[in-house]
Structure formats: C-alpha cells, structure tokens
N, C-alpha and C positions, 0 to 999 in steps of 0.2 A: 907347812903342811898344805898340800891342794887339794888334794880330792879325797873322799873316803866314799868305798862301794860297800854294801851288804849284799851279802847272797844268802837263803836259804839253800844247804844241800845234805842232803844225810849224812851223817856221820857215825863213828861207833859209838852204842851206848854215854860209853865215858867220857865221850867229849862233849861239852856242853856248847862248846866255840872256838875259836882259832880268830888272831888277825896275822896277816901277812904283810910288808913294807915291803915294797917296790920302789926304788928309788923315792919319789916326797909321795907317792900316792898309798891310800890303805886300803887292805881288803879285810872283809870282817866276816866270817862264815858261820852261820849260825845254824844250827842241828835240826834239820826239820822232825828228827823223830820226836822233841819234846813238845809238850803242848805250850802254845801260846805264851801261855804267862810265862815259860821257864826258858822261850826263845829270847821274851822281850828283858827279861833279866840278863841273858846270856849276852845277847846284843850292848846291854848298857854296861857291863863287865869288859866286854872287849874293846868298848868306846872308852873307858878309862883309862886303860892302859896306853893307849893313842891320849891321850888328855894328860895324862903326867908323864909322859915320854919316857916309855918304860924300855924303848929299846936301844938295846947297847950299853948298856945301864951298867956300873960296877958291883950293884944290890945284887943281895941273894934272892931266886925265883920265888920264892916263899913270902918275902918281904912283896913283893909288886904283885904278887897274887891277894896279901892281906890288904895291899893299898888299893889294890882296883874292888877291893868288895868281893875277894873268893868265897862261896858257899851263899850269895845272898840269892 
C-alpha cells in the first residue's frame, strides 16, 4: 500500500462513501452531505476495507461490508 487520499465531494443521499484503487494508491470519498460525525464514521468504514484488503476478494459484498463495520 503507498498512499491513501480522502476527499470530501457530494454524493447521493445513499451513499455514505466509496474507495477507489488505482493501481497501490487509494482514494476514499467521503459524502459531504452528511454531518460530521457520519462523514468521520464513513471515512473509518472505507479505511477498513483498505485495512483488511477487501479488494478482489472471493467473499460475498455483504461479508466485507459486515467486516468493515457496515451501518456503524
């Protein structure tokens, strides 16, 4: 892993975050429409999934969504 960016940008409602992988670097985009607390939750949910290398994974989305701490 090198580098990890966070962005605030808008997103829709529903989304609370996104990361992206770009070859070793991550991008982590976090909702600016939610308040604070629910970006900084949002943010440590998307850091997780970068933290137990969830991508390319054989697990079902559901499973990496309950390991990264979905709905906290």
């Amino acid at each position: 892993m090198n580098d990890i960016y966070i962005k605030g940008i808008e997103l829709p409602a529903r989304v609370r975050g996104n990361v992206v992988k770009i070859e070793d670097d991550f991008f982590v985009f976090v909702n600016t429409v939610l308040s604070p607390e629910c970006q900084r939750c949002a943010a440590e949910h998307e850091l997780m999934h970068i933290k137990k290398d969830h991508f390319f994974n054989e697990e079902p989305v559901i499973h990496d969504e309950l390991e990264a701490g979905y709905g906290r």
